[in-house]
mmCIF file of the N, C-alpha and C atoms, coordinates in Angstrom:
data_MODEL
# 
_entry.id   MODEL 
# 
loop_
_atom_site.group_PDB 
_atom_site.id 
_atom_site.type_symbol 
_atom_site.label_atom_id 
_atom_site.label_alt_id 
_atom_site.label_comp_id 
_atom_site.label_asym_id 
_atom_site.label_entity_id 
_atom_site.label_seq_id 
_atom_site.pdbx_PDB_ins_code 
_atom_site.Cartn_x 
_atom_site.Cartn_y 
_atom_site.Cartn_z 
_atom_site.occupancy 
_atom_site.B_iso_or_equiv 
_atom_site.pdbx_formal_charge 
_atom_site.auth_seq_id 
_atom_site.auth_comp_id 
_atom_site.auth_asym_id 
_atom_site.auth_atom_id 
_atom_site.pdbx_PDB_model_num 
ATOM 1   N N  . UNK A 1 1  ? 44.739 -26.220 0.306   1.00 0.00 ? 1  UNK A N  1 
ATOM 2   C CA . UNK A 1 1  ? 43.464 -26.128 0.982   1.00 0.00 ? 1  UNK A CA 1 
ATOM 3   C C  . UNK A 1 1  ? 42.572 -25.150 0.214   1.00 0.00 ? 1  UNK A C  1 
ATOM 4   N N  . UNK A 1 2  ? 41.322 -25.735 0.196   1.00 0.00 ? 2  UNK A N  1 
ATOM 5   C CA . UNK A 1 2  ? 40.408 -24.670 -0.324  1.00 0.00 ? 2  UNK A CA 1 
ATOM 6   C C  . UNK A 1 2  ? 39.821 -23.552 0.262   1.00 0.00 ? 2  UNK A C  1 
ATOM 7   N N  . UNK A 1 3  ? 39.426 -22.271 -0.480  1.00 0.00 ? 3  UNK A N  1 
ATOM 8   C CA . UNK A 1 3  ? 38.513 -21.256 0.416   1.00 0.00 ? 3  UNK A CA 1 
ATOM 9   C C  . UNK A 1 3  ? 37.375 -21.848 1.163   1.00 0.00 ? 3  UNK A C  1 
ATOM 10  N N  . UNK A 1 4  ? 36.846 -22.761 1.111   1.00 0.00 ? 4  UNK A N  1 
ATOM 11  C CA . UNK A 1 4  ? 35.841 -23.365 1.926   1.00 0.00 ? 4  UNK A CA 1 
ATOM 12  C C  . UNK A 1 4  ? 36.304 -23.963 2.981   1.00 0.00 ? 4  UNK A C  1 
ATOM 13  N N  . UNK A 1 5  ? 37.139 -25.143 2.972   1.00 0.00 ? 5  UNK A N  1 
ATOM 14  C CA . UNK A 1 5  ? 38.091 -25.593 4.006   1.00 0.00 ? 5  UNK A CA 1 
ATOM 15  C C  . UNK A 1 5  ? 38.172 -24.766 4.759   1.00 0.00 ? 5  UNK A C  1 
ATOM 16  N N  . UNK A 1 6  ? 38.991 -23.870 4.427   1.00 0.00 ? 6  UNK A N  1 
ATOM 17  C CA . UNK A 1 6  ? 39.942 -23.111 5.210   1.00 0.00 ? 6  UNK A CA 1 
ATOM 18  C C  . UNK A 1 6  ? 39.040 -21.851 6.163   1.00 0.00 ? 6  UNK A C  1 
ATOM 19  N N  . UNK A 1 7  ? 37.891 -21.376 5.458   1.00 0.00 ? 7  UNK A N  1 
ATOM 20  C CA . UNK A 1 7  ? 36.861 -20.797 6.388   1.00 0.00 ? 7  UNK A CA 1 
ATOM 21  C C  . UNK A 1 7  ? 35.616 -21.576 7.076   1.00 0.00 ? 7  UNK A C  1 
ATOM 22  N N  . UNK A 1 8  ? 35.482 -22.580 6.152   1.00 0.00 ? 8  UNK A N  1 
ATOM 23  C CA . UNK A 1 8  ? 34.206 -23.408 6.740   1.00 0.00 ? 8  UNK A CA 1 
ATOM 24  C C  . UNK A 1 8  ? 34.644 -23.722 8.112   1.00 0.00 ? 8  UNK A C  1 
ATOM 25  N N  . UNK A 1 9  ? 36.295 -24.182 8.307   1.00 0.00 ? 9  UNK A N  1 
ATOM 26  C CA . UNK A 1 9  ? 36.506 -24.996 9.805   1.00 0.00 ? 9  UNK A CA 1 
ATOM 27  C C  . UNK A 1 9  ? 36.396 -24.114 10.971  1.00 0.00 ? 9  UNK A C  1 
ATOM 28  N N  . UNK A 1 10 ? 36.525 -22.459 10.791  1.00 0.00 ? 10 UNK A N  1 
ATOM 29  C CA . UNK A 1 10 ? 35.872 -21.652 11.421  1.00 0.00 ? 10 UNK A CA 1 
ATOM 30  C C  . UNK A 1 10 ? 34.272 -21.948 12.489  1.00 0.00 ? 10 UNK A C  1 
ATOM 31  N N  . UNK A 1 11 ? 34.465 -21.797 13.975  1.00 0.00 ? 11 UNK A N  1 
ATOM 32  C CA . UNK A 1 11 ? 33.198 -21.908 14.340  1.00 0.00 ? 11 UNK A CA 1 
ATOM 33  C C  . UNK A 1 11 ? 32.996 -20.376 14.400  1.00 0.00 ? 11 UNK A C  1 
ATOM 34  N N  . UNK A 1 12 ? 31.752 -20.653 13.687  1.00 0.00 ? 12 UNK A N  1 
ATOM 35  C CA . UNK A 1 12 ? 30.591 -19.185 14.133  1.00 0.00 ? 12 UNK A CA 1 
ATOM 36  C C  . UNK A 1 12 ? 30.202 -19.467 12.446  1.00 0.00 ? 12 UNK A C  1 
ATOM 37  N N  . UNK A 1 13 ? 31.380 -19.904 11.644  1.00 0.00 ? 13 UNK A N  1 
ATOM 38  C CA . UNK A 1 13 ? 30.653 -19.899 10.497  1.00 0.00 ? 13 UNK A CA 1 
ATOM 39  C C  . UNK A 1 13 ? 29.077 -19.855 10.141  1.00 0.00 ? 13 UNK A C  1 
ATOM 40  N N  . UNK A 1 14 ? 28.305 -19.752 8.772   1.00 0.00 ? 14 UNK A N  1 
ATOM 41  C CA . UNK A 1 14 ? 27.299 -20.217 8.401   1.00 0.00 ? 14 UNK A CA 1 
ATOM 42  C C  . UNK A 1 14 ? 27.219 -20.517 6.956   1.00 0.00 ? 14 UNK A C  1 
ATOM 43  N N  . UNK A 1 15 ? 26.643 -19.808 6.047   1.00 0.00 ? 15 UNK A N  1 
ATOM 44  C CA . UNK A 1 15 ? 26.689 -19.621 4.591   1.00 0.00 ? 15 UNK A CA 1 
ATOM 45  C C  . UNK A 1 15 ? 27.833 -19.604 4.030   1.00 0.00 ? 15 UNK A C  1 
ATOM 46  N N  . UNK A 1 16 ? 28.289 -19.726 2.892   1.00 0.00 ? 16 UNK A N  1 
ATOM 47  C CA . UNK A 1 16 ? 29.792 -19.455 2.461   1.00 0.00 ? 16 UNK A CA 1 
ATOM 48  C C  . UNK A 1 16 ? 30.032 -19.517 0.529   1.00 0.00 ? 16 UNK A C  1 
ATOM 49  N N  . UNK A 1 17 ? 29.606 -18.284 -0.129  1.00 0.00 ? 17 UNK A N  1 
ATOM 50  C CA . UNK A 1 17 ? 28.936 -18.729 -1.478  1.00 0.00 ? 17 UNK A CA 1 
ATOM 51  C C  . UNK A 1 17 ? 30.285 -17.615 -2.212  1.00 0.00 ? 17 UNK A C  1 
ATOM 52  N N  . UNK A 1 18 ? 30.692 -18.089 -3.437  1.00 0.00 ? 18 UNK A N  1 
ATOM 53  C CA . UNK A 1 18 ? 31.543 -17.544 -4.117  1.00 0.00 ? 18 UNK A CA 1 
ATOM 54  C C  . UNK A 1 18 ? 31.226 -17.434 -5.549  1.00 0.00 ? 18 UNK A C  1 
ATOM 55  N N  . UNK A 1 19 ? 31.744 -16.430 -6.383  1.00 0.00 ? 19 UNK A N  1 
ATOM 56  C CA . UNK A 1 19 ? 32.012 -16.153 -7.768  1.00 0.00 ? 19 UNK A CA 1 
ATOM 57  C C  . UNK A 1 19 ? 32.966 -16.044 -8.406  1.00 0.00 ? 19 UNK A C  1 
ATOM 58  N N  . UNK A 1 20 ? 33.397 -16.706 -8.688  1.00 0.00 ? 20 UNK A N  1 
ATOM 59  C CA . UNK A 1 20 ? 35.086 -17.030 -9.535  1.00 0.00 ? 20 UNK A CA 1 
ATOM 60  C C  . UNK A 1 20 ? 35.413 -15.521 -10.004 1.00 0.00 ? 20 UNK A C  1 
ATOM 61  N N  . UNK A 1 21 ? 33.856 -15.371 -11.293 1.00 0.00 ? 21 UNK A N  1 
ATOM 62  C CA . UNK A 1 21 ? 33.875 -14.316 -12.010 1.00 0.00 ? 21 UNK A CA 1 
ATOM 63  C C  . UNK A 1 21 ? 34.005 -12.947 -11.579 1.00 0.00 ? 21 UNK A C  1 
ATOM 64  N N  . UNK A 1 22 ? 33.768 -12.803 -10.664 1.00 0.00 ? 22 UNK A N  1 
ATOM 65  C CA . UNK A 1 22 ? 33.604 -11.176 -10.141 1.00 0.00 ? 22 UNK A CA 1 
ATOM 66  C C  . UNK A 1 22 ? 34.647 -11.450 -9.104  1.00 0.00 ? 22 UNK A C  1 
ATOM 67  N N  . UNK A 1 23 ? 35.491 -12.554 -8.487  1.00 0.00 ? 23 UNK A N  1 
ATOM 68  C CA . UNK A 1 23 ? 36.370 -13.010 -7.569  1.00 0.00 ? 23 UNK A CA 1 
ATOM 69  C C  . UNK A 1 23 ? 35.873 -12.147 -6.236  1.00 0.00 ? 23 UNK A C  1 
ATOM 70  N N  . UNK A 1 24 ? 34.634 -12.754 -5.992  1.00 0.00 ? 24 UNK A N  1 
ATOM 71  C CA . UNK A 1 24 ? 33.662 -12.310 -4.492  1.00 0.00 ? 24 UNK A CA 1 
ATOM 72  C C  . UNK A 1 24 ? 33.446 -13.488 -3.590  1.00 0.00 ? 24 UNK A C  1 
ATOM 73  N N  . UNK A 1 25 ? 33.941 -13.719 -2.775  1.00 0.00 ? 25 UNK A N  1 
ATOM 74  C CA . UNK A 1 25 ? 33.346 -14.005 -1.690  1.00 0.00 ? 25 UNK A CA 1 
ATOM 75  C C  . UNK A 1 25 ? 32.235 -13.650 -0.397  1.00 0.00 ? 25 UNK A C  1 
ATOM 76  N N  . UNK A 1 26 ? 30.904 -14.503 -0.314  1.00 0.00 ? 26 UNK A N  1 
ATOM 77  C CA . UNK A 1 26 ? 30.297 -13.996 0.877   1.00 0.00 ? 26 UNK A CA 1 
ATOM 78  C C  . UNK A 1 26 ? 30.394 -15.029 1.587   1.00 0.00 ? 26 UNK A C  1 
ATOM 79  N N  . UNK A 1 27 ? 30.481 -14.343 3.473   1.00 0.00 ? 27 UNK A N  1 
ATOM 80  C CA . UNK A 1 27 ? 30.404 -15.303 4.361   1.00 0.00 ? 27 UNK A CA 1 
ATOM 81  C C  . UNK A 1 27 ? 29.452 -15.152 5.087   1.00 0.00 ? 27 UNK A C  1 
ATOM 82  N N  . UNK A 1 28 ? 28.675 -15.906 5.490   1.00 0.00 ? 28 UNK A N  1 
ATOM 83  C CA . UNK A 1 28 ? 27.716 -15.253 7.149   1.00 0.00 ? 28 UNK A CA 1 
ATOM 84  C C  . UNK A 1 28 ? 28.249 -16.026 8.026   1.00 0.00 ? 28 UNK A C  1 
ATOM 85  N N  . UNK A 1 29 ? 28.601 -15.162 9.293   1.00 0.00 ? 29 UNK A N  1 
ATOM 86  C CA . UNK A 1 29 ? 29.119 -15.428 9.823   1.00 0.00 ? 29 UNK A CA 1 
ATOM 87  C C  . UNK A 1 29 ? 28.407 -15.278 11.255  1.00 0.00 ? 29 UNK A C  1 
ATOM 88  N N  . UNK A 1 30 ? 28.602 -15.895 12.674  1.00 0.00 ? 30 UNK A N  1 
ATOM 89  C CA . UNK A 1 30 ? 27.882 -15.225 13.865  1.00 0.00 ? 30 UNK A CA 1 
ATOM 90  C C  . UNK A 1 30 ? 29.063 -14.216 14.804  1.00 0.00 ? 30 UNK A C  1 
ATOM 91  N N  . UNK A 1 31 ? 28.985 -13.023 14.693  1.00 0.00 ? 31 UNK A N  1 
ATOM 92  C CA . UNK A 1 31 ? 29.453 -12.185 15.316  1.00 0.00 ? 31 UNK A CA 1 
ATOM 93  C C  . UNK A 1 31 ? 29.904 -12.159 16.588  1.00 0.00 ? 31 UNK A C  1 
ATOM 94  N N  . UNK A 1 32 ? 29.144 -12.942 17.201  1.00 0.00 ? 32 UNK A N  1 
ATOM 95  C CA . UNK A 1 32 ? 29.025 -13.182 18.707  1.00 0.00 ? 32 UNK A CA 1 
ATOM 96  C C  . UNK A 1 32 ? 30.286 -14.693 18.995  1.00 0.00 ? 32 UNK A C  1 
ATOM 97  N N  . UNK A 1 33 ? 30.676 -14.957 17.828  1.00 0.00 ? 33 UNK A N  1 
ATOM 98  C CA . UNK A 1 33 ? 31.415 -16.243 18.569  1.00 0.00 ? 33 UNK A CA 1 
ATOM 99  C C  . UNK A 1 33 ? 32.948 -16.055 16.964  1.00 0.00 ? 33 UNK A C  1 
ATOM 100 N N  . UNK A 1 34 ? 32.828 -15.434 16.348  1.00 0.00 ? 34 UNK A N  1 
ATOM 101 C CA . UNK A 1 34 ? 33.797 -15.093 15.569  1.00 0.00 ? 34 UNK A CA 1 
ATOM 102 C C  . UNK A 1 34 ? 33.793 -13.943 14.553  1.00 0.00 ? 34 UNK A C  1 
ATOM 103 N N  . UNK A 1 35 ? 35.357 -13.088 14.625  1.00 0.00 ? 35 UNK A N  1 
ATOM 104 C CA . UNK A 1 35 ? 35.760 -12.149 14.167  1.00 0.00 ? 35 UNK A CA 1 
ATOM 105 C C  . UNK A 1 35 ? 35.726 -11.603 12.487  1.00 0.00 ? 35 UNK A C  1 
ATOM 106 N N  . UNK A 1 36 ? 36.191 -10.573 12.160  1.00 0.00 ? 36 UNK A N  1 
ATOM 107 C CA . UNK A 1 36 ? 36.047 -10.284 10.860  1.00 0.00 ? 36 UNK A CA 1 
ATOM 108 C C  . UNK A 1 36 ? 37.310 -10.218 10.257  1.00 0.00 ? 36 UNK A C  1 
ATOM 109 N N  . UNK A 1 37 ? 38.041 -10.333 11.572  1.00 0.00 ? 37 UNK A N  1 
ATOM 110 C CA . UNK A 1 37 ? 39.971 -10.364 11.540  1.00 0.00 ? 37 UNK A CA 1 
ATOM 111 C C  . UNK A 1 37 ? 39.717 -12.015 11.102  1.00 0.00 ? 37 UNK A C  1 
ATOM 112 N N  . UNK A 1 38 ? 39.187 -12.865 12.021  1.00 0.00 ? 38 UNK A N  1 
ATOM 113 C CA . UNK A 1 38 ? 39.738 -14.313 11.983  1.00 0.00 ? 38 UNK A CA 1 
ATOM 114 C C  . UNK A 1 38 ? 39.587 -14.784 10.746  1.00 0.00 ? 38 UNK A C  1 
ATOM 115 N N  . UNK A 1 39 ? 38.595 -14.314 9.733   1.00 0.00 ? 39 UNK A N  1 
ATOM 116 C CA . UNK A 1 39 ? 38.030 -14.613 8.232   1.00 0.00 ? 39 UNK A CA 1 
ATOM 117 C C  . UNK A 1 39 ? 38.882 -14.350 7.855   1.00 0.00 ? 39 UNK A C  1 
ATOM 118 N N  . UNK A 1 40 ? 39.877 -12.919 8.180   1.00 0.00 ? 40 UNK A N  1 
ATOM 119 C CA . UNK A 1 40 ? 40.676 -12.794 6.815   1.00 0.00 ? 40 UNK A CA 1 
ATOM 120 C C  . UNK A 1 40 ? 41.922 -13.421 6.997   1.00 0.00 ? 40 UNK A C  1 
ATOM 121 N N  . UNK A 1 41 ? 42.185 -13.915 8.498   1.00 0.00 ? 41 UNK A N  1 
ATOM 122 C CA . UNK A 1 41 ? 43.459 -14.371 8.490   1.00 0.00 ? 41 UNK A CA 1 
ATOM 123 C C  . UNK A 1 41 ? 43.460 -15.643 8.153   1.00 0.00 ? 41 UNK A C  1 
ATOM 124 N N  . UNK A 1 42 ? 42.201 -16.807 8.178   1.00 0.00 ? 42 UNK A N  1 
ATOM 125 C CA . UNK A 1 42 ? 42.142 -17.950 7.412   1.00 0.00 ? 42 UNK A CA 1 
ATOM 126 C C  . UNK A 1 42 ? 42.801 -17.662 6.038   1.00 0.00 ? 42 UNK A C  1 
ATOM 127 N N  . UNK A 1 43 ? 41.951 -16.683 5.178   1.00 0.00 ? 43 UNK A N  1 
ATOM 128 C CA . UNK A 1 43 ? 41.911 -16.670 3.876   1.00 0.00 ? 43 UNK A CA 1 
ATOM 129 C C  . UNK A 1 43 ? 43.445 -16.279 3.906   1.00 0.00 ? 43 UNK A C  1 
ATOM 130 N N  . UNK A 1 44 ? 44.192 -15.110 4.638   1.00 0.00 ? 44 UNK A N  1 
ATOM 131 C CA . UNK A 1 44 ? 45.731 -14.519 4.216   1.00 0.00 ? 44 UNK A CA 1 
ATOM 132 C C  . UNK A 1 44 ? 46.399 -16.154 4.555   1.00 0.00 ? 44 UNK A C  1 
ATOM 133 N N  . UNK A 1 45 ? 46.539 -16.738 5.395   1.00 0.00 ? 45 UNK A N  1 
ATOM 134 C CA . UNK A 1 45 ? 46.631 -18.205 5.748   1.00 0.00 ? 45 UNK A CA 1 
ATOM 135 C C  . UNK A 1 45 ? 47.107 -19.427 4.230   1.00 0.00 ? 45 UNK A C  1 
ATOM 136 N N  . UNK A 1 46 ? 46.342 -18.870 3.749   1.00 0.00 ? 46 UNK A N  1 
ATOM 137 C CA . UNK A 1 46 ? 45.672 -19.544 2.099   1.00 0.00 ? 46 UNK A CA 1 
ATOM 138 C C  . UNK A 1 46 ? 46.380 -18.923 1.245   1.00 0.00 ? 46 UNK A C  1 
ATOM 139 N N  . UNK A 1 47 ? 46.787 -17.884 0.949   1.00 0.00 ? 47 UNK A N  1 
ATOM 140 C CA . UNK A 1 47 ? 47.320 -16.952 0.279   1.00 0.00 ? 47 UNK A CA 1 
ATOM 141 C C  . UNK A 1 47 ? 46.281 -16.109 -0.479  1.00 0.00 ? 47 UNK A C  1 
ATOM 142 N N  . UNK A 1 48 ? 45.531 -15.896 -0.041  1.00 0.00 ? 48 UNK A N  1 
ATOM 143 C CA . UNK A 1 48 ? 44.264 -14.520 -0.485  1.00 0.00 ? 48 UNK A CA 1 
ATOM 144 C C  . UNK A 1 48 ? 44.214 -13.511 0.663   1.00 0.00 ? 48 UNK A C  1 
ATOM 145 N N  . UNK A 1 49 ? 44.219 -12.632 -0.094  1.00 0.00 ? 49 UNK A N  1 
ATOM 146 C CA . UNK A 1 49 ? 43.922 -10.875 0.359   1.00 0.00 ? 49 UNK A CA 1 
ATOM 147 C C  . UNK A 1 49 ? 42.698 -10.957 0.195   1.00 0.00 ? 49 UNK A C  1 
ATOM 148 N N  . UNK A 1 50 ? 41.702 -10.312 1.240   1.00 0.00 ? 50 UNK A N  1 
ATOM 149 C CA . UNK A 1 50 ? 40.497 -10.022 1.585   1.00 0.00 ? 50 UNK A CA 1 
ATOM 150 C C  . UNK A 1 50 ? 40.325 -8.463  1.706   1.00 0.00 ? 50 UNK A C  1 
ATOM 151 N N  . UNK A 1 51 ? 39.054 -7.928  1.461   1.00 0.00 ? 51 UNK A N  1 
ATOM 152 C CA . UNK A 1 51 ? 38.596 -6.790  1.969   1.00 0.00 ? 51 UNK A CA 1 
ATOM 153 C C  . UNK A 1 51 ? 37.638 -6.828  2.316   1.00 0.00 ? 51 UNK A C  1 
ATOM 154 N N  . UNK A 1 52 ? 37.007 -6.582  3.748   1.00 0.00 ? 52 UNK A N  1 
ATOM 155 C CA . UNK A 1 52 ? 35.460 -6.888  4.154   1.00 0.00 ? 52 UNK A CA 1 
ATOM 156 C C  . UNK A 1 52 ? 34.485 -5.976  3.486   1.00 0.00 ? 52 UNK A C  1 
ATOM 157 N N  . UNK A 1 53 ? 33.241 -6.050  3.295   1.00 0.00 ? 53 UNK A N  1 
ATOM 158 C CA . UNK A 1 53 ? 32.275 -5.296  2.680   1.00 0.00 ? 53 UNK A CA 1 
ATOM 159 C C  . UNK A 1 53 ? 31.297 -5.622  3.452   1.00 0.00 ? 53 UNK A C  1 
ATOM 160 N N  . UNK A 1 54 ? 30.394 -4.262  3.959   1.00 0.00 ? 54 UNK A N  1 
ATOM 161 C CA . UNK A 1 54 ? 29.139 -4.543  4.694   1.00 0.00 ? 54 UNK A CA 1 
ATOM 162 C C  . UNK A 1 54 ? 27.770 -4.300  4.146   1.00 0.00 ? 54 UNK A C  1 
# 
């Protein structure tokens, strides 16, 4: 499964843009209907380690 898959099927999702090169992920996400835990446990799910950045 891909990083998109695997967070896009997330509701609250929105945006979802990546850089191979700098290995960054951004998400926007709606706060009000999903977590900053649930993002990373998709991605740990996947086998990627996350660290949130605000």
């Amino acid at each position: 499964m891909t990083i998109r898959l695997a967070v896009g099927r997330l509701e609250g999702i929105g945006e979802i843009s990546g850089d191979a090169k700098s290995k960054t992920l951004k998400v926007e996400y709606e706060p009000s209907v999903l977590t900053v835990e649930a993002v990373q446990e998709a991605l740990n799910q996947i086998g990627y380690e996350s660290v949130p950045v605000t």
